[in-house]
C-alpha positions, -999 to +999 in steps of 0.1 A: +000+000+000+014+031-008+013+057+024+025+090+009-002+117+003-021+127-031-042+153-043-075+132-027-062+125+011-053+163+015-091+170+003-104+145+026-080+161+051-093+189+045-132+184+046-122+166+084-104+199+099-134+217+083-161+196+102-139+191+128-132+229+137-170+241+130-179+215+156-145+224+178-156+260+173-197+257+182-184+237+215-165+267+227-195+289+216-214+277+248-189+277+272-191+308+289-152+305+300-136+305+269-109+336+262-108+350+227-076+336+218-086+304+224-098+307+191-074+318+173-043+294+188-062+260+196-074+250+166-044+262+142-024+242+168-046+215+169-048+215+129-008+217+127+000+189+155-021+166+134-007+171+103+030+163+119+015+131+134-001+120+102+033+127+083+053+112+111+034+082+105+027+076+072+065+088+062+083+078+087+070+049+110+049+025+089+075+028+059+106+022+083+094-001+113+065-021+092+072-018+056+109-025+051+128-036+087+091-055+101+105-041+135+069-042+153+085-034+194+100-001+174+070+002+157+058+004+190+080+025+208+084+051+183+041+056+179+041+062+221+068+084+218+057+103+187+019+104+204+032+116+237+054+144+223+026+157+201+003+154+230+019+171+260+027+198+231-013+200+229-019+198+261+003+226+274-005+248+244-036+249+253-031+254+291-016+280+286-040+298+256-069+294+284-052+309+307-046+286+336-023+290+368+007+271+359+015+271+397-015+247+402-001+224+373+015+194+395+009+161+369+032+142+377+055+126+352+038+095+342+003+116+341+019+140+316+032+111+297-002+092+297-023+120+292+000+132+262-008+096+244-047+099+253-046+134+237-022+122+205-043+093+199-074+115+198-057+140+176-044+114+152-074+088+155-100+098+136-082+117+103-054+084+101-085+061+101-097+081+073-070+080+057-056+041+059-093+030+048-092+054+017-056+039+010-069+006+014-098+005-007-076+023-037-047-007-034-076-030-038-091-009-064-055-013-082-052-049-074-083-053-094-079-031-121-043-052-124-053-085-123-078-081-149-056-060-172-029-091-160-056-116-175-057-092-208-023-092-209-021-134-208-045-137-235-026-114-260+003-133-251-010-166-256-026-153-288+005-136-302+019-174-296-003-186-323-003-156-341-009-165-383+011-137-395+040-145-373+037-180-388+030-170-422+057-151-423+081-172-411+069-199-435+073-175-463+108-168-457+114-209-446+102-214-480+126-192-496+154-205-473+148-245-484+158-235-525+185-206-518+202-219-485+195-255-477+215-255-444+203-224-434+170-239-437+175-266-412+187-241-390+161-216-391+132-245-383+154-256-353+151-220-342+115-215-348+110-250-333+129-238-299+107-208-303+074-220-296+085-246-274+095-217-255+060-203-258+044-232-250+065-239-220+061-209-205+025-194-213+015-199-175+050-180-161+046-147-150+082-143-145+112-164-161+150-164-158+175-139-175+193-163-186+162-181-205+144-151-219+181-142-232+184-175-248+149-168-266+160-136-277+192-153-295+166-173-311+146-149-319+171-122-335+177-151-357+148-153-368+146-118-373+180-114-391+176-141-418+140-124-425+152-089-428+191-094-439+211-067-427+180-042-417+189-051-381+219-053-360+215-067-324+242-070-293+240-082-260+261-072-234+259-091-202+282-069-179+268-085-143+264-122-133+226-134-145+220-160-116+191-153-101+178-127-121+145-124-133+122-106-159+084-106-169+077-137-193+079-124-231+093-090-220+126-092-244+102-107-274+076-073-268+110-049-272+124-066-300+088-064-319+084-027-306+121-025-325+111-040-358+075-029-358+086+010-358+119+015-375+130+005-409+161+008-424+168+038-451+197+036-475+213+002-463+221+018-424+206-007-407+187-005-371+216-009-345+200-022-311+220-032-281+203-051-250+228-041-221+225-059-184+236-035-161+230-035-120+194-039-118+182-031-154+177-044-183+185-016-211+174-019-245+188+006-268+181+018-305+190+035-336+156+054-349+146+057-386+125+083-405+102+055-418+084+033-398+081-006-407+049-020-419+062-052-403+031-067-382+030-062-342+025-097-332+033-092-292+022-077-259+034-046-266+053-019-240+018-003-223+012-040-220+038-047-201+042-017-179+007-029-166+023-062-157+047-049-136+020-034-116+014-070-104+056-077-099+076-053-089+071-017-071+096-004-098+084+009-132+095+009-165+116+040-179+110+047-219+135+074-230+116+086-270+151+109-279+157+120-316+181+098-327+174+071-305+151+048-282+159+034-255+137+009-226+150+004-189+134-027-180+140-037-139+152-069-134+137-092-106+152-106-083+132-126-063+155-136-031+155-103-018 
């Protein structure tokens, strides 16, 4: 659940301190004892002390103690603290804004401490509830909204698997292949062959190994080169250790499409694309033409699978659309951690 604050919780904040105050401000209508500045200090203060609890919390405590660490005594120990501060704070503000004797104040410790959680809890309470229920019904919103665009996402990848212009035109160029190039023939159905046994094998994975999407993409930029000639020029550079490492099922075959399906090559320069494995990315970079391809788009596509790692990883996908070249930083998963 994300805890930091959007345009909607300060308006919900906002309608509280409204109702809040109005009702804050008719109870000290009918006293007959309340000073003037009472007004004018209590609930500003009041307003103010909240908003540093709510902050405290939701930027500090859950995200430290619950979040990342799953230190529950800190947890703990830092709310009392954080409650007690805020409340003696509250409480002597407003001692002293009514203008009480502080010679008759004589709490002892432990009542100032006890009384400064009581009055932190009650200033924090109602507006946090608020607030972790509106949070919580938006991440299930989300979850929802991401498992059924999760469930799009599998059918389009289980149809681009059986996709007949992605077979046609791999026939047509087999064809041509078995009269011009008999051994180059043989080789390109071993690779199509490894291809969808790869697709097959994997249409129920969310996730697969580096190392195994890399090996499809080898496959597949084989394909890809003995279709187009020398339109396309592909490197991998694998500068870190690939144990361990994962990426979304079919995320290397969507970039490699999103790469043929939009750039062409003009005047024999061909499309130069590099797929670099750096520290926690997968980078795919390329060379941009004037003329896009009329090749068809027979995978998942990039907003495709942005949405999957909704479902994956709290990390995003980076797309970088520059002038003389595109380039994709795709987050790589590792799943020990």
């Amino acid at each position: 659940m994300n805890t930091k604050l959007n345009k909607t919780d300060f308006i919900l904040l906002g309608i509280y301190f409204l109702v809040n105050t109005s009702v804050g401000i008719y109870d000290y209508s009918i006293r007959q004892s309340v000073l003037l500045r009472e007004y004018f200090i209590d609930f500003p203060i009041d307003i103010f002390l909240t908003m540093v609890l709510i902050a405290s919390v939701l930027y500090w405590i859950i995200p430290k103690y619950i979040m990342r660490e799953k230190k529950y005594i800190s947890f703990i120990f830092w709310s009392l603290l954080l409650l007690s501060t805020i409340g003696i704070i509250e409480r002597l503000t407003g001692y002293w804004s009514g203008g009480n004797d502080w010679s008759k104040f004589n709490d002892s410790y432990f009542q100032i401490f006890l009384n400064g959680i009581n009055r932190g809890s009650n200033l924090l309470g109602l507006p946090l509830g608020l607030l972790l229920t509106k949070k919580f019904h938006e991440s299930q919103t989300q979850i929802i909204e991401a498992e059924k665009q999760q469930k799009e996402n599998e059918l389009k990848l289980l149809r681009s698997q059986i996709d007949p212009h992605f077979l046609f035109n791999n026939l047509n160029t087999l064809d041509s292949l078995i009269d011009s190039d008999a051994e180059k023939a043989k080789e390109y159905i071993n690779r199509l062959s490894l291809i969808y046994r790869y697709l097959i094998q994997t249409k129920d994975a969310e996730v697969m190994e580096l190392s195994k999407e890399l090996q499809f993409a080898e496959n597949y930029i084989f394909l890809i080169n003995t279709r187009f000639n020398s339109d396309y020029e592909f490197t991998i550079m694998k500068n870190i250790n690939i144990v361990n490492k994962f990426i979304p099922t079919g995320a290397i075959q969507a970039l490699l499409e999103n790469v043929v399906k939009h750039n062409k090559s003009e005047d024999k320069t061909p499309i130069k694309t590099t797929i670099t494995i750096n520290n926690g990315w997968l980078i795919l970079t390329n060379t941009k033409s004037n003329t896009a391809s009329n090749q068809e788009s027979f995978g998942t596509g990039l907003e495709n699978l942005k949405a999957r790692y909704k479902l994956l990883s709290d990390q995003q996908i980076q797309i970088h659309n520059m002038d003389k070249k595109f380039e994709v930083f795709v987050p790589i998963i590792t799943l020990s951690e």
